[in-house]
C-alpha positions as CSV (number, residue, x, y, z in Angstrom):
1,X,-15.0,-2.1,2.7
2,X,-13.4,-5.1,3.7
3,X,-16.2,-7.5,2.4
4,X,-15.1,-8.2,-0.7
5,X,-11.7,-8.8,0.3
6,X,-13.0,-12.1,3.0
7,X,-15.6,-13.0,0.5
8,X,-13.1,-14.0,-1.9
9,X,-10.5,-15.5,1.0
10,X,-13.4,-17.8,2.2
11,X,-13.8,-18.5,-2.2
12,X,-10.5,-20.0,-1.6
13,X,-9.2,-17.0,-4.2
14,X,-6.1,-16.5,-3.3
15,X,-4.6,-14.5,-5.7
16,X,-7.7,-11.9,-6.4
17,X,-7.9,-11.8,-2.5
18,X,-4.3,-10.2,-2.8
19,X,-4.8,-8.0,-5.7
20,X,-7.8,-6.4,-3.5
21,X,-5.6,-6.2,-0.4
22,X,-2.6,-4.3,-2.6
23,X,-5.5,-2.1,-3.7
24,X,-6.7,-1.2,-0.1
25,X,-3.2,-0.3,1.1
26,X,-2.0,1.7,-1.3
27,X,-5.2,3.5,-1.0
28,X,-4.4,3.6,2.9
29,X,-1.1,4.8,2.4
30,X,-2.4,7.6,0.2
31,X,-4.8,8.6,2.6
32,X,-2.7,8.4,5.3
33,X,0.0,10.7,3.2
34,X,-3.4,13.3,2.3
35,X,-4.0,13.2,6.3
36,X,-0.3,13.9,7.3
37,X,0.6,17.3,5.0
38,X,-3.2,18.6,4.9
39,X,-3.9,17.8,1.7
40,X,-0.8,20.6,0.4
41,X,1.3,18.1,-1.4
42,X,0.0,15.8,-4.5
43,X,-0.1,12.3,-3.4
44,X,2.3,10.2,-4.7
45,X,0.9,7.2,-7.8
46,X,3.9,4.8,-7.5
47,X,3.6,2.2,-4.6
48,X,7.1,2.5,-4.0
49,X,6.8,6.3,-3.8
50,X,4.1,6.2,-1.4
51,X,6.2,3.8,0.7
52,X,9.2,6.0,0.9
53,X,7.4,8.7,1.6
54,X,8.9,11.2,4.6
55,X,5.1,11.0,6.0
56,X,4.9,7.2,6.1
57,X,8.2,7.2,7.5
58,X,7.4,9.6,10.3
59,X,4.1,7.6,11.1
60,X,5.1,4.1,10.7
61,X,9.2,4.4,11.3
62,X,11.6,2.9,9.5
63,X,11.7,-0.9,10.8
64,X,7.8,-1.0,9.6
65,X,8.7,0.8,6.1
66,X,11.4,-1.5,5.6
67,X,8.9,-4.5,5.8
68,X,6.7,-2.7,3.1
69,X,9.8,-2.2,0.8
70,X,10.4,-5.8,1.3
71,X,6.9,-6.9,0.4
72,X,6.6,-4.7,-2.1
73,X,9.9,-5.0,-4.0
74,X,11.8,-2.8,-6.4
75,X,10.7,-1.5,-9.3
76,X,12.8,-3.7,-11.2
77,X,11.0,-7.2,-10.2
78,X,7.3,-8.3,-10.7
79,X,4.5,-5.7,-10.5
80,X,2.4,-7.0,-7.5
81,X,-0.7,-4.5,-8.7
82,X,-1.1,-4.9,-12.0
């Protein structure tokens, strides 16, 4: 899963190294979110929804979710994923 992602770190690609790492963790969070409420609730497409979300704040508290908010932004500033 992860090959890709230290194949293109050792390239010395930097920036398509991050775009693949955004891509893995919003795919976590989602997972994670599926996981949590059994698959009952549609997952959420934003990044900054899936960060806010009451199950990623349950699992990962809100010191942790604050660092993802920070990484991530506000919807207002640049678009990290695409």
């Amino acid at each position: 899963m992860f090959h890709q992602f230290f194949e293109l770190y050792l390239e010395k690609k930097y920036f398509l190294c991050f775009l693949v790492a955004i891509t893995y963790f919003e795919r976590l969070l989602g997972d994670l979110i599926f996981a949590k409420t059994d698959g009952k609730i549609e997952i959420p497409t934003k990044m900054s929804d899936l960060i806010t979300h009451p199950a990623i704040l349950e699992l990962f508290g809100s010191d942790v979710v604050f660092l993802f908010r920070t990484w991530v932004g506000p919807l207002c500033t640049l678009n990290v994923r695409n």
